[in-house]
C-alpha positions as CSV (number, residue, x, y, z in Angstrom):
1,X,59.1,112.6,113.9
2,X,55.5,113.1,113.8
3,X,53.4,112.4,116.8
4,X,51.7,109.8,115.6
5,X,54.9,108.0,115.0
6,X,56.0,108.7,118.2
7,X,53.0,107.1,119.6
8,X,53.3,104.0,117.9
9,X,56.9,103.6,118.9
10,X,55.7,104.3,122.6
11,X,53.0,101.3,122.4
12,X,55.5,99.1,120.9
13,X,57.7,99.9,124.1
14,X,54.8,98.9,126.0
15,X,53.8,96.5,124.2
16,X,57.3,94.6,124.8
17,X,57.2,95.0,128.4
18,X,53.9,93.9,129.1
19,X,54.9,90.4,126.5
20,X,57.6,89.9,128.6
21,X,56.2,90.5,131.9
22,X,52.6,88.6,130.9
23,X,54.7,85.4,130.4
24,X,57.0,85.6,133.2
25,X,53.4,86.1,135.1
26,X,52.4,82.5,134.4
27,X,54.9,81.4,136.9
28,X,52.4,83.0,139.4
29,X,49.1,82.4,137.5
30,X,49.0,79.6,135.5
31,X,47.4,76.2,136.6
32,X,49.8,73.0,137.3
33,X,53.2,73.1,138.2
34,X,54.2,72.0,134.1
35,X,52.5,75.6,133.0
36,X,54.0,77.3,135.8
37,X,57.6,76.3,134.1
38,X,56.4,76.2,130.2
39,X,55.5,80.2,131.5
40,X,59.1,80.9,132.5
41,X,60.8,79.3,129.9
42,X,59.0,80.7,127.3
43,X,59.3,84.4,129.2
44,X,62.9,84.1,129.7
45,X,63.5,82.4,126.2
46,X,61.1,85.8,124.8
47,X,63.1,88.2,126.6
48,X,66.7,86.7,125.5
49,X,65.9,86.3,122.1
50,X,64.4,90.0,121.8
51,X,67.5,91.5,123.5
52,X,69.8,89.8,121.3
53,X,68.0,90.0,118.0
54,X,65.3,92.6,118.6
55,X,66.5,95.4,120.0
56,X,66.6,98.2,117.5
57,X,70.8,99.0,119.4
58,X,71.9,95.6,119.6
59,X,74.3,94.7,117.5
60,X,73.1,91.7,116.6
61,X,69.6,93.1,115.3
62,X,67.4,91.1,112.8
63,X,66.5,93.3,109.5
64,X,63.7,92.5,107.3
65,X,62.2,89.3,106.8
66,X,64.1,87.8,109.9
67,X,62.8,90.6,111.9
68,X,58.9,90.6,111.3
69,X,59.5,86.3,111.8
70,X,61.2,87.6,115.4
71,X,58.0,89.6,116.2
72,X,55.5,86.9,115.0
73,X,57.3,84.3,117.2
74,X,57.3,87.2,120.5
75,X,54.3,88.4,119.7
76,X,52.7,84.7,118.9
77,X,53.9,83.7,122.5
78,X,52.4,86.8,123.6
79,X,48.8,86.4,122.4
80,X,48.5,82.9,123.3
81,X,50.1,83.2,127.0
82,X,47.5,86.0,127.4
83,X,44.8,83.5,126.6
84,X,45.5,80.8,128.6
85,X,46.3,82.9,131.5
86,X,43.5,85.5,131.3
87,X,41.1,84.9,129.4
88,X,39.2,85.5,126.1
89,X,38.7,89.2,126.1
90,X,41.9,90.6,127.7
91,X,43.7,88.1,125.2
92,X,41.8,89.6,122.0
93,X,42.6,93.2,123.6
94,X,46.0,92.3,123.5
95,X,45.9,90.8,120.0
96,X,44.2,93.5,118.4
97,X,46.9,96.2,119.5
98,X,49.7,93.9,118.4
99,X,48.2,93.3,114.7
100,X,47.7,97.5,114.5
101,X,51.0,98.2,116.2
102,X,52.8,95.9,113.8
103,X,50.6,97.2,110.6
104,X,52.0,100.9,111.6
105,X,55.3,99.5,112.6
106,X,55.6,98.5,108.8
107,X,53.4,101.6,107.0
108,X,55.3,104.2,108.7
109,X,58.6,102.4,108.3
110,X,59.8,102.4,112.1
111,X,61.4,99.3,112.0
112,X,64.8,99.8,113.3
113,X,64.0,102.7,116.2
């Protein structure tokens, strides 16, 4: 495995983390007690559905078309919870190194590690 790929793999750990732990932050951030829940539902909703379907060792792990779907839908979430919660530019950061660390997800065919 070449570093790069190694890398990219480490960002998309990150990267799943920091979705996960973004939304569940809403409960603390987010304006109006309806947010505040909308936050953790959607965090908790996030983090079952990538542990069950996700995960590259689960053993119920989405392949193919039903797996990039998966990571629009988490990643979706992601980008607009980090919007509304903190604003314009740490939401595009966000954005920007989801759409690259999906592109090389794809081109260097680490789906599934």
């Amino acid at each position: 495995m070449s570093v790069i790929q190694v890398i990219v793999l480490a960002v998309r750990f990150l990267l799943e983390v920091v979705t996960a732990l973004g939304l569940l932050s809403g409960v603390y951030f987010a304006n109006g007690n309806l947010a505040k829940v909308l936050f953790l539902i959607v965090g908790l909703l996030v983090i079952v559905l990538w542990a069950r379907y996700g995960a590259p060792k689960s053993d119920h792990a989405f392949a193919g078309t039903a797996k990039l779907l998966l990571e629009l839908f988490v990643y979706s979430c992601g980008i607009i919870g980090f919007f509304v919660l903190f604003g314009i530019k740490i939401g595009s950061v966000y954005a920007v190194i989801v759409v690259v660390d999906l592109i090389l997800m794809y081109v260097l065919k680490l789906q599934g590690h």
